[in-house]
MARBA-3410 file (N, C-alpha, C, O; in Angstrom, 1 decimal):
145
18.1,18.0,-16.6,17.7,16.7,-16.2,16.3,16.4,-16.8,15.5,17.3,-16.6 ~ 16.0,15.3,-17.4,14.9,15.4,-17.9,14.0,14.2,-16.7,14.4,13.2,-16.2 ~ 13.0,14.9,-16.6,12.0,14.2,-15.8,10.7,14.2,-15.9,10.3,15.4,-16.1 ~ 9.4,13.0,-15.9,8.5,13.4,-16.0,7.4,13.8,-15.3,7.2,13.2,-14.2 ~ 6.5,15.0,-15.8,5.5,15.3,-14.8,4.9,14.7,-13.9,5.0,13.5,-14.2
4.2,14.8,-12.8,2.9,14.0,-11.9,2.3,14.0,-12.5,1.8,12.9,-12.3 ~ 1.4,14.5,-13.8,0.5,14.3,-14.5,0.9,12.6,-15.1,0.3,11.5,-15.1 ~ 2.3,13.0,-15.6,2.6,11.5,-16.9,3.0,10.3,-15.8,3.0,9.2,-16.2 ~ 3.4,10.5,-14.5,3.4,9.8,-13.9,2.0,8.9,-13.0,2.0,7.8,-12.6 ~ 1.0,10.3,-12.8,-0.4,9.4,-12.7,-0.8,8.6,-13.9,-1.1,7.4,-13.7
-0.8,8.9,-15.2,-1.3,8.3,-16.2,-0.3,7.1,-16.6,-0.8,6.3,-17.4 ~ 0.9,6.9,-16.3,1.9,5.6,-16.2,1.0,4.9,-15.7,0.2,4.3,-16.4 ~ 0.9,4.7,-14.1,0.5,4.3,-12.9,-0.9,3.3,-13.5,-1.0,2.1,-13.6 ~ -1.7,4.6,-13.9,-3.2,3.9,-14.2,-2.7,3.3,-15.2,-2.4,2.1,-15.0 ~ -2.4,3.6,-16.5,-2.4,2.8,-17.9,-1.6,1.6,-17.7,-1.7,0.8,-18.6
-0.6,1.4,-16.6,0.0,0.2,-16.3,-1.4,-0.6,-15.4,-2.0,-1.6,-15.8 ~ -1.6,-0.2,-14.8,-2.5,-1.2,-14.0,-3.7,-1.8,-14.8,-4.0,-3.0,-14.7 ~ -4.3,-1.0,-15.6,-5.8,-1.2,-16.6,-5.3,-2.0,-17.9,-6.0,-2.8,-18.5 ~ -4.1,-1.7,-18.2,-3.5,-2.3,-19.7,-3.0,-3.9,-19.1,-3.0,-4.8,-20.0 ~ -2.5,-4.3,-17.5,-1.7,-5.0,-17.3,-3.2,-5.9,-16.6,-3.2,-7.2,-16.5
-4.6,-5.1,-16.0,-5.5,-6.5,-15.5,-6.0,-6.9,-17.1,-6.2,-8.0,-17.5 ~ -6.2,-6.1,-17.7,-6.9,-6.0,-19.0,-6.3,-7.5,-19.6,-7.2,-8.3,-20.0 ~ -4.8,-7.8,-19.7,-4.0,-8.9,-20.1,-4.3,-10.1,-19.4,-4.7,-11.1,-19.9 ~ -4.2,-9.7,-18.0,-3.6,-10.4,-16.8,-4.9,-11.4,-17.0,-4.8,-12.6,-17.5 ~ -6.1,-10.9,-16.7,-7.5,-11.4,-16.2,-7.4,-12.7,-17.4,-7.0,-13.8,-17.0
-7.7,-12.5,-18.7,-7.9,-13.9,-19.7,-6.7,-14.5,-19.2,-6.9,-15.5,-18.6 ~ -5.8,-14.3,-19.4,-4.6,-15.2,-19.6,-4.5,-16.1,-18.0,-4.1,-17.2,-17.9 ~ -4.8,-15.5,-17.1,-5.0,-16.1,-16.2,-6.2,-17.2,-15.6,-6.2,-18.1,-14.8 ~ -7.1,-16.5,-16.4,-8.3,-17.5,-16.8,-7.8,-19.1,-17.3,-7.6,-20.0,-16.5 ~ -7.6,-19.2,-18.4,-7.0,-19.3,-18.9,-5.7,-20.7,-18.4,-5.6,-21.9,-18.7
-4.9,-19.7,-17.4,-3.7,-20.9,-17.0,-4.2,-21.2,-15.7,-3.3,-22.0,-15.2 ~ -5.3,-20.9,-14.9,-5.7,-21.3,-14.0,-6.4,-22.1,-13.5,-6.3,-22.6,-12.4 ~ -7.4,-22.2,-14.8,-9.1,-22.5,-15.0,-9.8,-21.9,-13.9,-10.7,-22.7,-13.5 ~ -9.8,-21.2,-13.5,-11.3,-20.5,-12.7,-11.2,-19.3,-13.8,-10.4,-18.8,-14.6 ~ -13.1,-19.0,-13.1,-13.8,-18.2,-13.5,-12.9,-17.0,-13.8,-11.8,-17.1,-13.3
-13.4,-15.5,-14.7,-12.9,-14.5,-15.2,-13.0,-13.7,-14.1,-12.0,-13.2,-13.6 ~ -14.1,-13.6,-13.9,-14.6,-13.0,-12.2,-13.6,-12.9,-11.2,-13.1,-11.9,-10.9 ~ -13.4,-14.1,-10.8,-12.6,-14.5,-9.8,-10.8,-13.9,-10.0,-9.9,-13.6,-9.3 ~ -11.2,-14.0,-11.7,-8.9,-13.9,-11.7,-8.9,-12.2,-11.8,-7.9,-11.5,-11.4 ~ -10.4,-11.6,-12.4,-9.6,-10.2,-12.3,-10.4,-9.4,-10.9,-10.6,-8.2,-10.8
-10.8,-10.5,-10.0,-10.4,-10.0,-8.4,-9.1,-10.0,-7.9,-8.3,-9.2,-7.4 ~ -9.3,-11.4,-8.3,-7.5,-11.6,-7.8,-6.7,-10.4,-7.8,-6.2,-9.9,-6.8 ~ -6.6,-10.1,-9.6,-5.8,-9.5,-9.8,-6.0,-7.8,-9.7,-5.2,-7.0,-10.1 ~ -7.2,-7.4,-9.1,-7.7,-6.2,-8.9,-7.0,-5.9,-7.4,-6.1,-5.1,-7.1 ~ -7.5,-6.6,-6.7,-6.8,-6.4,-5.0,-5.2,-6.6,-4.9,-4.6,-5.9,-4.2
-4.6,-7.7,-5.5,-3.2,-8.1,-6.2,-2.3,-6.2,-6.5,-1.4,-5.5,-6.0 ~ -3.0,-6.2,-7.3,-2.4,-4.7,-7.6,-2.4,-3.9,-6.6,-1.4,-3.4,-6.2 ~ -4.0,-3.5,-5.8,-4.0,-2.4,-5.0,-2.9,-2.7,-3.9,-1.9,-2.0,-3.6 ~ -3.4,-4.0,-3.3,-2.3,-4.4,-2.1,-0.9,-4.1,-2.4,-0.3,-3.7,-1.4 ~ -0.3,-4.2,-3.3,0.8,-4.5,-3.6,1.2,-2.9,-3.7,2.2,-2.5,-3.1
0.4,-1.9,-4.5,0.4,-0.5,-4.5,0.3,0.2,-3.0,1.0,1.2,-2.6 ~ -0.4,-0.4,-2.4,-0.2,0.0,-0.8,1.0,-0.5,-0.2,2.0,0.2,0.0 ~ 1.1,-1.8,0.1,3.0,-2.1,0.5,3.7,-1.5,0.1,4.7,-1.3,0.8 ~ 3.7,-1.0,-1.1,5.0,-1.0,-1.8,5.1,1.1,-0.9,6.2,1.6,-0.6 ~ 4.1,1.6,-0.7,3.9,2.8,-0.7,4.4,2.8,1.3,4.9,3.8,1.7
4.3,2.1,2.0,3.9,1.8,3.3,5.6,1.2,3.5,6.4,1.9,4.1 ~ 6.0,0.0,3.0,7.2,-0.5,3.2,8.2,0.3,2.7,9.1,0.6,3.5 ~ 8.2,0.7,1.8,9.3,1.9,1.6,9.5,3.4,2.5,10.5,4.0,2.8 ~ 8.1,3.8,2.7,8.2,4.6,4.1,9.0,4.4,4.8,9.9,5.2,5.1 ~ 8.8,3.2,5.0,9.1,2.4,6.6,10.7,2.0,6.6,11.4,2.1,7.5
11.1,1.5,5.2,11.9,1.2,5.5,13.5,2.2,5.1,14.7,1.9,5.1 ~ 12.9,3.3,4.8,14.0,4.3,4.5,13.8,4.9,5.8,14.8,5.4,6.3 ~ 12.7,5.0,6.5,12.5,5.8,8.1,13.7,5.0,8.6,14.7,5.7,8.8 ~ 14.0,3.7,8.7,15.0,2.7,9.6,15.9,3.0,9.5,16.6,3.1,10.5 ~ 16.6,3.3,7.8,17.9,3.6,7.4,18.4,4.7,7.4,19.6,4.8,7.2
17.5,5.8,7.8,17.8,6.9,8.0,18.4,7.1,9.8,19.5,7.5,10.2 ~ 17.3,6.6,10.5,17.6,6.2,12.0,19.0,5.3,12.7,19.8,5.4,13.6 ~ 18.7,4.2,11.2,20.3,3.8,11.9,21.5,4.2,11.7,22.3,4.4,12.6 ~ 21.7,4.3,10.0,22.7,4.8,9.2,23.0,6.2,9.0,24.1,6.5,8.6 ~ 22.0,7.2,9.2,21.4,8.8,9.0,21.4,8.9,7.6,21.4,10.0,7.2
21.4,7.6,6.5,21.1,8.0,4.8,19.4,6.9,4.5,18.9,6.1,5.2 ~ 19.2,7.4,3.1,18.3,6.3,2.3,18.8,6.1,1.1,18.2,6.1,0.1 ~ 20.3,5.8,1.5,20.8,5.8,0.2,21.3,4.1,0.3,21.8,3.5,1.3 ~ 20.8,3.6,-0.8,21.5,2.1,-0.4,22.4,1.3,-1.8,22.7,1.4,-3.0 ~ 22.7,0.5,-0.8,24.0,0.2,-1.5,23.7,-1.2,-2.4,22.5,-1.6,-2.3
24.4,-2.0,-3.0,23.8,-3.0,-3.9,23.1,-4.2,-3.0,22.1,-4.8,-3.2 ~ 24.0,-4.4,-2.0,23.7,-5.7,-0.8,22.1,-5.2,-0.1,21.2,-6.0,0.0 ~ 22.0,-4.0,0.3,20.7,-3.2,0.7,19.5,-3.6,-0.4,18.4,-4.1,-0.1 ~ 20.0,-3.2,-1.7,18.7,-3.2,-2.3,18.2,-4.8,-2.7,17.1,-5.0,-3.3 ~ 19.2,-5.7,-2.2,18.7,-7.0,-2.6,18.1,-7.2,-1.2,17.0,-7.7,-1.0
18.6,-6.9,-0.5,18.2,-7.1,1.3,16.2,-6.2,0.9,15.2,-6.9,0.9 ~ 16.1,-4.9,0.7,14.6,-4.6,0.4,14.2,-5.1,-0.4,13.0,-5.3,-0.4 ~ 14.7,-5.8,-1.6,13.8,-6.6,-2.8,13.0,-7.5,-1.7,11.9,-7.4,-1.4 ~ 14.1,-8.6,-0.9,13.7,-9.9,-0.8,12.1,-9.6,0.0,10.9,-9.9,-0.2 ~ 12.9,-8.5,1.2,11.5,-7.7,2.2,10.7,-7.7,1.7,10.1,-8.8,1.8
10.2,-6.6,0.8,9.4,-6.2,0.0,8.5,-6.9,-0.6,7.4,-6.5,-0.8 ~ 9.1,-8.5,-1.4,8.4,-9.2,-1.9,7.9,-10.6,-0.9,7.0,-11.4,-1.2 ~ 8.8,-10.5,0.2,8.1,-11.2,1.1,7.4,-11.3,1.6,6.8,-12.3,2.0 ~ 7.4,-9.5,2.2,5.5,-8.7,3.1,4.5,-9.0,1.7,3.3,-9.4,2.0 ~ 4.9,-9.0,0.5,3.9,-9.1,-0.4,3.1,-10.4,-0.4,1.9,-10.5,-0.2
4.1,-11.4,-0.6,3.6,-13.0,-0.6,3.1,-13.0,0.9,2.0,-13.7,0.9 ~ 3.4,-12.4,2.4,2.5,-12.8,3.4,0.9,-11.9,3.4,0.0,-11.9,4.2 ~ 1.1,-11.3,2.4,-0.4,-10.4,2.3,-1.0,-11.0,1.6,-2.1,-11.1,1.9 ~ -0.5,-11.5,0.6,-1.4,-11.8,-0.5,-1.8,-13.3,-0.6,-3.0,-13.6,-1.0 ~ -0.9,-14.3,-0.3,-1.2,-15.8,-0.1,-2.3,-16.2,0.4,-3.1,-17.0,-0.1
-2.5,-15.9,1.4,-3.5,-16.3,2.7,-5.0,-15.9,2.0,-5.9,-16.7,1.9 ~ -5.1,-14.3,1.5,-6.0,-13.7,0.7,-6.2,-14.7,-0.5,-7.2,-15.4,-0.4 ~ -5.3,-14.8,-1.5,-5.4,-15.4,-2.7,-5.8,-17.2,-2.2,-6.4,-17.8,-3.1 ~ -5.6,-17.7,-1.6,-6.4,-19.1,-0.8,-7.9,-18.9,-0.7,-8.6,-19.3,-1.7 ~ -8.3,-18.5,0.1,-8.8,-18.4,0.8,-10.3,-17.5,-0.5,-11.5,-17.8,-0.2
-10.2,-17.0,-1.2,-10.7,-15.9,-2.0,-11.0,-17.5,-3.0,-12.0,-18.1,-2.8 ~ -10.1,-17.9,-3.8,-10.2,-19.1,-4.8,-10.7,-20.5,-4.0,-11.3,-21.4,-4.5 ~ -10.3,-20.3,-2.4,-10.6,-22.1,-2.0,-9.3,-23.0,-2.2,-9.4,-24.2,-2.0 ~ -8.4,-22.5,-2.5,-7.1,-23.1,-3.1,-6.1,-23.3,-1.5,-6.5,-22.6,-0.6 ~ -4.9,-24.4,-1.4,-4.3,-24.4,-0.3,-3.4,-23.5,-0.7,-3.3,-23.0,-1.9
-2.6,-23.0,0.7,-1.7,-22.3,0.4,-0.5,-22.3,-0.7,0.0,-21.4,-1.4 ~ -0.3,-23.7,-0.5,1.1,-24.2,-1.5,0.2,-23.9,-3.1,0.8,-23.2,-4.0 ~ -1.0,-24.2,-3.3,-1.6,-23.6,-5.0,-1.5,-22.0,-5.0,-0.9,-21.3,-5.9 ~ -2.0,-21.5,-3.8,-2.3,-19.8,-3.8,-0.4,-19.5,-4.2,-0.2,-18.7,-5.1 ~ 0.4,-19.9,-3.6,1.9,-19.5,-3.9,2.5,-20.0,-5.5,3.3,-19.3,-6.1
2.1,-20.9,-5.8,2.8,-21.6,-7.0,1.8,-20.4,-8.0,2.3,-20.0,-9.0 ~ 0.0,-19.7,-7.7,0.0,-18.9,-8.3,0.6,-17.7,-8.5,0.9,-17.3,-9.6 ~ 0.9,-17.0,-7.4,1.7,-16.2,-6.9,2.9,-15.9,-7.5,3.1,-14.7,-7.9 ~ 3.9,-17.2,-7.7,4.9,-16.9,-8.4,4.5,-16.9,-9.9,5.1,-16.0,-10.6 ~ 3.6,-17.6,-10.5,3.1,-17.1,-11.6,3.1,-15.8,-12.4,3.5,-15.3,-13.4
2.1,-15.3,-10.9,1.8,-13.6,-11.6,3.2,-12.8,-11.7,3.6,-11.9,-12.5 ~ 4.0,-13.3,-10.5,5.0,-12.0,-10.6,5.9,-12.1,-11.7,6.6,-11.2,-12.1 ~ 5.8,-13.8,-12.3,6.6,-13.6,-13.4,5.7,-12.7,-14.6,6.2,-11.7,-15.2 ~ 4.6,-13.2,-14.8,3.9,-12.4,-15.6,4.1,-10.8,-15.7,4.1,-10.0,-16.6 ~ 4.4,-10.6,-14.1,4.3,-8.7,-14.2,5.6,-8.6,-14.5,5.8,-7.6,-15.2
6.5,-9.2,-14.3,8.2,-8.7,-14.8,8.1,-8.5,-16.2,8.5,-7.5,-16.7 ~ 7.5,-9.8,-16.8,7.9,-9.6,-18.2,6.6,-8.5,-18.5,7.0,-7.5,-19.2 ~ 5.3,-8.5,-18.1,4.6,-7.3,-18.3,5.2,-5.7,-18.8,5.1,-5.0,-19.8 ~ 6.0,-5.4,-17.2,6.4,-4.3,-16.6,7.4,-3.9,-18.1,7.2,-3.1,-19.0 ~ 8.8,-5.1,-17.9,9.4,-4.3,-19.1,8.8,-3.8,-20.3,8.9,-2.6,-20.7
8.1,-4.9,-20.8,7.5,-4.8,-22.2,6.6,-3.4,-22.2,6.6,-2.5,-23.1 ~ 5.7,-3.4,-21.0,4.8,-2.2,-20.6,5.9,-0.8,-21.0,5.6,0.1,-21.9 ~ 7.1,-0.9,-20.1,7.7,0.6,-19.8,8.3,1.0,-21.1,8.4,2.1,-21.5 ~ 8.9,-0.1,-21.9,9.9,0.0,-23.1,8.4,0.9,-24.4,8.6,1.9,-25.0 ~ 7.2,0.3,-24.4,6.1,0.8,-25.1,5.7,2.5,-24.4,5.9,3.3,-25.3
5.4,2.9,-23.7,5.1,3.4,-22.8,6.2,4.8,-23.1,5.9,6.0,-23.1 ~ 7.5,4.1,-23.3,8.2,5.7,-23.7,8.5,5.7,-24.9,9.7,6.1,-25.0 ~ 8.1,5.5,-25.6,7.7,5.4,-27.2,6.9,6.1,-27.4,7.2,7.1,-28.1 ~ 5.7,5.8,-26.8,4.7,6.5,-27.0,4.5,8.1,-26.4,3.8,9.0,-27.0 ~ 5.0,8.2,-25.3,5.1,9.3,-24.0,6.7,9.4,-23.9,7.2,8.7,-23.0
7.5,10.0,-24.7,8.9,10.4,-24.6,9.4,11.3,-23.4,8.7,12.2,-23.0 ~ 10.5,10.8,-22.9,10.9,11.6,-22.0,10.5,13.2,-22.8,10.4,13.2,-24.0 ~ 10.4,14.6,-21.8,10.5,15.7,-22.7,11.9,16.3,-22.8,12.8,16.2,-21.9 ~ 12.1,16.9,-23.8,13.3,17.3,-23.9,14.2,18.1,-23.1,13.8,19.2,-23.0 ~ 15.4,17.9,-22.4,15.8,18.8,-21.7,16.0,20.3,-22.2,16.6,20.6,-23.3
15.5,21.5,-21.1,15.6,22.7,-21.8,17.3,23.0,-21.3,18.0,22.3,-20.6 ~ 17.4,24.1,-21.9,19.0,24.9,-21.6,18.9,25.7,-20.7,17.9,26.5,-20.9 ~ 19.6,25.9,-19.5,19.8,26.2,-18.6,19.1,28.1,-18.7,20.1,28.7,-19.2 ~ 18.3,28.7,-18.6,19.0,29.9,-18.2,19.8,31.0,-18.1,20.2,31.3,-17.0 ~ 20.2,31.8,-19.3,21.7,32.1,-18.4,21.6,33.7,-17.6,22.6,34.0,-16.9
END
């Protein structure tokens, strides 16, 4: 089975986050008009928060599935059921912050909101498709015999 190290997986992690504010910050400048300052705060805490939920909610929510069902194994209706979760603790973490941080009402803080996440989807692919190009899976070795 080919898999990659904690090493290549810390260095994913960061080079996605610094390659993705590095983008994010102008272009958001940019489609927002506020300051540079301001967008790669945004998007500096945007990241962390979202790196913490994502780390905290999945805890949490395979602890439940395990408790109710005894698996964390889920099925296709489940994983649209944690997308929706997941991105919905996101938008209640981040909206109120992202207002409130810019001066913007809530309905602007969300219409940005959906902005970035489209931004990071098409980011993310384009990010991961480059990313193992560059950093290939390693080859699987032969078993031992």
């Amino acid at each position: 089975m080919q898999t990659r190290s904690f090493s290549d997986r810390a260095r994913h992690a960061l080079s996605f986050e610094i390659v993705g504010l590095a983008i994010f910050t102008p272009l958001a400048t940019l489609a927002f008009d506020k300051p540079a300052m301001d967008m790669g705060v945004i998007g500096l805490i945007s990241a962390t928060v979202a790196t913490l939920w994502n780390f905290v909610f999945n805890m949490g929510f395979d602890r439940t599935m395990i408790r109710r069902t005894g698996s964390a194994a889920k099925s296709v209706p489940v994983r649209i059921l944690h997308t929706l979760m997941f991105e919905g603790g996101l938008v209640v973490l981040l909206i109120p912050m992202i207002a409130w941080y810019l001066g913007i009402t809530l309905w602007q803080a969300l219409v940005m909101d959906i902005a970035i996440v489209a931004f990071y989807l098409v980011y993310t692919f384009f990010f991961n498709i480059a990313y193992d190009r560059v950093y290939p899976l390693p080859e699987a070795q032969p078993a031992a015999a």
